[in-house]
C-alpha positions as CSV (number, residue, x, y, z in Angstrom):
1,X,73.8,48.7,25.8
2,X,73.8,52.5,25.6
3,X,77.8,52.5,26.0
4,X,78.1,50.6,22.9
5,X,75.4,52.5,20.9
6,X,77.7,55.4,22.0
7,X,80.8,53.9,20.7
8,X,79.0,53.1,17.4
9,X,78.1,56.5,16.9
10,X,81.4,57.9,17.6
11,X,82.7,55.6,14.8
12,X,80.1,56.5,12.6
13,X,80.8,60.3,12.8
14,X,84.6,59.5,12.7
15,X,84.5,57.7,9.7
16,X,82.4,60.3,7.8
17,X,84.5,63.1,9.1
18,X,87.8,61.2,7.6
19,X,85.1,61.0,4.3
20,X,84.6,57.7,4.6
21,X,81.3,57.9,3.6
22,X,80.3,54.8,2.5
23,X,81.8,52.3,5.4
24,X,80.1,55.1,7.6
25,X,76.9,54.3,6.1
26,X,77.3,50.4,5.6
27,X,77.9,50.5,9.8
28,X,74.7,52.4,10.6
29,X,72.5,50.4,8.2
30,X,74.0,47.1,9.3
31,X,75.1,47.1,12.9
32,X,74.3,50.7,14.6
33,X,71.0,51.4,13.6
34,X,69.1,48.0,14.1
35,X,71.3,47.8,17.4
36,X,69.8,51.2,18.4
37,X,66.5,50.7,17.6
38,X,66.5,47.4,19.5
39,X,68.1,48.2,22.5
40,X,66.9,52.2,22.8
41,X,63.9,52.6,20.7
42,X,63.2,54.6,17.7
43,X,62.4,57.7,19.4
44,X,66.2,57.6,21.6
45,X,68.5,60.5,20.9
46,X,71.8,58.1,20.2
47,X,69.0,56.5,17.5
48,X,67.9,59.9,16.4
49,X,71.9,61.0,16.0
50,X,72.6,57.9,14.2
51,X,70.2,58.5,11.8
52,X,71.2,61.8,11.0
53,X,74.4,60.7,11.1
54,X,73.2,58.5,7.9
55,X,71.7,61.0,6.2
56,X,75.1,63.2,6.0
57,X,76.6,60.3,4.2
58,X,74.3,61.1,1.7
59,X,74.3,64.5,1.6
60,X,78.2,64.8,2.0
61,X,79.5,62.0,-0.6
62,X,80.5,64.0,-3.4
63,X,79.1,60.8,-5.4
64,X,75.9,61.3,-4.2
65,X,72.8,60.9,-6.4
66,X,69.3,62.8,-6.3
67,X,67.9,59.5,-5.0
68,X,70.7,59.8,-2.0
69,X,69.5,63.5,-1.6
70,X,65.5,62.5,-1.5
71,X,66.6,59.6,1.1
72,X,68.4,62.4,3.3
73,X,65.5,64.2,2.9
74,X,63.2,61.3,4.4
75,X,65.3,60.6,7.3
76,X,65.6,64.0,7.9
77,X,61.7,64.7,8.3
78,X,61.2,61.4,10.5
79,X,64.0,62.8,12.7
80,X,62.3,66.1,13.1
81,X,59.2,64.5,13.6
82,X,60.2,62.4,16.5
83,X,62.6,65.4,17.8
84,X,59.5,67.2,18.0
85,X,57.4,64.8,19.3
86,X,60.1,63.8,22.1
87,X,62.3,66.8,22.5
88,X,59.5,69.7,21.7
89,X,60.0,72.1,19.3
90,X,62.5,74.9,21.4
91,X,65.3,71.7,21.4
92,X,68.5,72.7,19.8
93,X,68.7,69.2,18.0
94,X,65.2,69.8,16.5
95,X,66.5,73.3,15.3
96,X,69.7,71.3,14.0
97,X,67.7,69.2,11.8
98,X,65.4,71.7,10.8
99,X,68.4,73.7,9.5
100,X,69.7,70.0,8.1
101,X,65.8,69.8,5.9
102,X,66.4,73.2,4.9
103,X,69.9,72.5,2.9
104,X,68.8,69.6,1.8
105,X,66.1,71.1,0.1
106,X,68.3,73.4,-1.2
107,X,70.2,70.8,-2.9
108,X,67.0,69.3,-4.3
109,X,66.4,72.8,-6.0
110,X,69.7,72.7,-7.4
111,X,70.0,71.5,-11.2
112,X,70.8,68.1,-11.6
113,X,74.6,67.8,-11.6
114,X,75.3,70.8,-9.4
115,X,73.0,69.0,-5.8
């Protein structure tokens, strides 16, 4: 139920707002996300959110490895990709994550340590 993916996402961004990375991510990868994707599809702007959603928590937890940044950086190109696809190119989201890419990328260029 879209409600409920709603609510989900909510919780998701609250709890990596209070830098609660981890639980944030452990919800999207074990309820949110396969909820999303079965109820709205892949392509779905609450999936789509979600998902970047998840790929903060990797960015933003100062414990966060170059493997988390290279993840971000996947989930980050697949949103694009279906933002573009679904949204068009002109959509303020798909500009959102294209500015999203572009700092991660930045952090992958980083020394090790400093990302």
């Amino acid at each position: 139920h879209e409600h409920t993916i709603i609510t989900g996402t909510n919780l998701a961004c609250s709890l990596s707002s209070s830098k609660l990375w981890d639980e944030s991510r452990s919800f999207l990868l074990d309820q949110l996300l396969p909820a999303a994707h079965q109820s709205l599809g892949a392509d779905h702007d609450l999936t789509l959110k979600g998902k970047r959603i998840l790929a903060d928590t990797h960015v933003l937890n100062p414990k966060h490895t170059r493997d988390d940044i290279l993840e971000a950086e996947t989930i980050i190109q697949d949103v694009i990709q279906r933002r573009r696809r679904v949204f068009g190119p002109a959509h303020p989201q798909t500009h959102d994550a294209e500015q999203a890419l572009s700092l991660v990328r930045e952090k992958l260029a980083q020394p090790v340590g400093l990302a």
